[in-house]
C-alpha positions as CSV (number, residue, x, y, z in Angstrom):
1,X,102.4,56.1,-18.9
2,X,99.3,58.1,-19.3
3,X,97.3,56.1,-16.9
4,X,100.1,56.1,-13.8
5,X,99.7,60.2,-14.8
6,X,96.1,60.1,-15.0
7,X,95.9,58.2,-12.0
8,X,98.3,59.9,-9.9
9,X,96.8,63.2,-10.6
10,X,93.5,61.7,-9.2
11,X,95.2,60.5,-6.0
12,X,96.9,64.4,-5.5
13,X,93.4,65.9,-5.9
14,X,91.8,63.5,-3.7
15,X,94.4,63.9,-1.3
16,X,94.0,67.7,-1.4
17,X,90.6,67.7,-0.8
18,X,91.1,65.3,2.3
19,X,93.6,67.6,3.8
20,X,91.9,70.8,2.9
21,X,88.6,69.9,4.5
22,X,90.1,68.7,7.3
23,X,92.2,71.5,7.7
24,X,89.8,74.4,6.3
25,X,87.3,74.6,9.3
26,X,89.6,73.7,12.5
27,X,89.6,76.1,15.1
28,X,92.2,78.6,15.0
29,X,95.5,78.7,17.2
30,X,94.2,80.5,20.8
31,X,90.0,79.8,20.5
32,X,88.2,77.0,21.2
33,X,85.1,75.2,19.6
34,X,81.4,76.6,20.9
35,X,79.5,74.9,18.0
36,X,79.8,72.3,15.6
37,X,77.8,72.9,12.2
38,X,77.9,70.1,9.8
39,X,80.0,72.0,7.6
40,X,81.5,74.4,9.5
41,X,82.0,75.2,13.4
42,X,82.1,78.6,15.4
43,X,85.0,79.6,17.7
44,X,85.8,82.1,20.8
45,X,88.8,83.1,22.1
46,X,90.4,80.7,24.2
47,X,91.7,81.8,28.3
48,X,95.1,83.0,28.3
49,X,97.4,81.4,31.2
50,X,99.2,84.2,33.1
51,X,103.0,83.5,33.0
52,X,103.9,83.9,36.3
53,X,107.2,85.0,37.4
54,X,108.9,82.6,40.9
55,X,108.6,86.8,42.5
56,X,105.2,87.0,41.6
57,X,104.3,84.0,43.2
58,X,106.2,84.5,46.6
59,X,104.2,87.8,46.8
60,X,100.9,85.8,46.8
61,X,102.3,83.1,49.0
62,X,102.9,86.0,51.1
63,X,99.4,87.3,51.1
64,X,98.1,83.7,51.2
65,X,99.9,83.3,55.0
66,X,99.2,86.7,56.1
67,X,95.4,86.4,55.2
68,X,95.5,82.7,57.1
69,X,95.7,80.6,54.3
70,X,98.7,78.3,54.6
71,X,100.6,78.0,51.4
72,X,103.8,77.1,53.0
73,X,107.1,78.7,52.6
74,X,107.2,81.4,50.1
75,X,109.6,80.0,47.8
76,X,108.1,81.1,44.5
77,X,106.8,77.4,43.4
78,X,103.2,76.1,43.5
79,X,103.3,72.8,45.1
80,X,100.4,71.1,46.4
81,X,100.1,72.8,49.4
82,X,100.2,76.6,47.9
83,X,97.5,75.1,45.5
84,X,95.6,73.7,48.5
85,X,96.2,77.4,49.9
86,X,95.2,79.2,46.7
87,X,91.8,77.0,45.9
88,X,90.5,77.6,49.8
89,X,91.2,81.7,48.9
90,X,89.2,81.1,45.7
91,X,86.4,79.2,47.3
92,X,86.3,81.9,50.4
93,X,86.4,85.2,47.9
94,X,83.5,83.3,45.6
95,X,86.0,83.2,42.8
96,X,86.4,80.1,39.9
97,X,87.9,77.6,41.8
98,X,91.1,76.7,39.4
99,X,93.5,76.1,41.9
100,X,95.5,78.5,40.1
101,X,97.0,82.0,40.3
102,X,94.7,83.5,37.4
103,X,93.7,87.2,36.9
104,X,91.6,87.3,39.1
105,X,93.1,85.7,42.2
106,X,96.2,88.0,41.8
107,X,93.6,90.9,41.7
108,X,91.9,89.7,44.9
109,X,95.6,89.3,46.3
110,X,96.7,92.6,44.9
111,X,99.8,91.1,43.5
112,X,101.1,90.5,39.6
113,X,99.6,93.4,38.2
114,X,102.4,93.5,35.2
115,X,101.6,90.1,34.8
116,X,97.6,90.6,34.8
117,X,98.2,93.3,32.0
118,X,100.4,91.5,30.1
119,X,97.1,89.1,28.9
120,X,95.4,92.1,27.5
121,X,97.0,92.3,23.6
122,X,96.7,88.6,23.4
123,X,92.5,88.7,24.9
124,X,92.6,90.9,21.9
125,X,94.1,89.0,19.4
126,X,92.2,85.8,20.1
127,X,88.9,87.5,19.7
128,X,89.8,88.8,16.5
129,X,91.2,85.7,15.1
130,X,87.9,83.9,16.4
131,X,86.0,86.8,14.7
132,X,87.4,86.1,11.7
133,X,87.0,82.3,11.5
134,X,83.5,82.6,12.3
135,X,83.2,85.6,9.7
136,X,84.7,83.3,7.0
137,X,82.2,80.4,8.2
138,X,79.0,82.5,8.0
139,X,78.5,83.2,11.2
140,X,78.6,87.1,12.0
141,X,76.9,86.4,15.3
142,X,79.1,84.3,16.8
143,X,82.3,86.6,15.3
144,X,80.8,89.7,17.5
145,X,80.4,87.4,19.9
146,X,84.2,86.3,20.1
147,X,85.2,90.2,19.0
148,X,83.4,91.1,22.4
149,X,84.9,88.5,24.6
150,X,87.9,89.3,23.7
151,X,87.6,93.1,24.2
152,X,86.2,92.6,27.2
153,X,88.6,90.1,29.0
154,X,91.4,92.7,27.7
155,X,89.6,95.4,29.6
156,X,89.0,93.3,32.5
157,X,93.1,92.3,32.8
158,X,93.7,95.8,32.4
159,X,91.0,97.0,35.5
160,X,92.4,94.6,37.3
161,X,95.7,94.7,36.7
162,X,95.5,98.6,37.7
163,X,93.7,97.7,40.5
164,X,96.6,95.4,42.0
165,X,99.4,97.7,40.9
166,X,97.7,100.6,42.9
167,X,97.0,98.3,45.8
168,X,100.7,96.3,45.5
169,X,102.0,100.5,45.5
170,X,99.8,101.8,48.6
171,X,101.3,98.9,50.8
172,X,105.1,99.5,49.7
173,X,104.5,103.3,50.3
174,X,103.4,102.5,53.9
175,X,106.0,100.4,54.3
176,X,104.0,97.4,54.4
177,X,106.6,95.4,52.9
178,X,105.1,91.3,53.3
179,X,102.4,92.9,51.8
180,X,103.7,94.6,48.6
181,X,103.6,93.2,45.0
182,X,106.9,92.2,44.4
183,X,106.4,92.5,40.7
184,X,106.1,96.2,40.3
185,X,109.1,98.3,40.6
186,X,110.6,99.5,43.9
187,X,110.3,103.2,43.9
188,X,113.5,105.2,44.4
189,X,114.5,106.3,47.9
């Protein structure tokens, strides 16, 4: 009886260790890998995807046609031919061509700015989590390195998020209604 103890205690601490160094240094939930260590690895904060709203992306259909870029009907879903549309725009306007309706796209279109904000509190979060995982693996550098990224795409959704709301807010006071944000608030007549 003794031994099938002994033996199974053995097996539960090997099996710990196992799981515990495979678990201990994974990156966190939101960063990504930058460097691999042979006992540890450093983080940064991964990209957040926007979570666009079927409004939001009528609006930049809209400002897709109007600027000559044919994204087909604005029905408020990226097919292939609004992503066709969208990666043109990005090429054109020297932005990262992703074929997507990221930060900055909507900020070139002036559309989404709730949506572009939004992204701030997590930029935030995700740095500090990195920070922390690279803080706990020796590796201060790196953690200011993921604190600052994280700050700074934070600031840089909220710039441009501002940016689009006052733009999206200029056309609707003109009256420039294909060319408003539809994400913002109407203002009261």
């Amino acid at each position: 009886m003794r031994i099938y103890f002994a033996t199974a205690a053995v097996m539960a601490m090997a099996l710990y260790g196992t799981v515990s160094a495979q678990t201990r240094d994974q990156a966190p939930a939101g960063t990504v890998v930058d460097k691999q260590h042979a006992d540890s690895t450093e983080v940064q904060p991964a990209n957040e995807k926007i979570r666009l709203t079927p409004e939001v992306v009528r609006a930049a259909q809209r400002k897709l046609n109007d600027a000559g870029y044919r994204s087909g009907t604005p029905d408020g879903k990226i097919g292939p031919v609004t992503r066709a549309a969208i990666r043109k725009y990005q090429q054109d306007q020297n932005l990262t061509i992703t074929g997507t309706l990221d930060e900055s796209t909507l900020s070139h279109l002036n559309v989404g700015a709730g949506q572009t904000m939004a992204t701030a509190p997590g930029h935030i979060g995700r740095g500090a989590k990195a920070a922390g995982h690279d803080i706990k693996g020796g590796h201060p550098v790196a953690a200011a390195k993921a604190m600052g990224k994280g700050v700074g795409r934070a600031g840089k959704a909220v710039g441009e998020g501002a940016k689009s709301g006052v733009v999206g807010t200029k056309d609707k006071v003109r009256g420039d209604q294909t060319k408003s944000d539809e994400s913002a608030p109407t203002p009261p007549r």
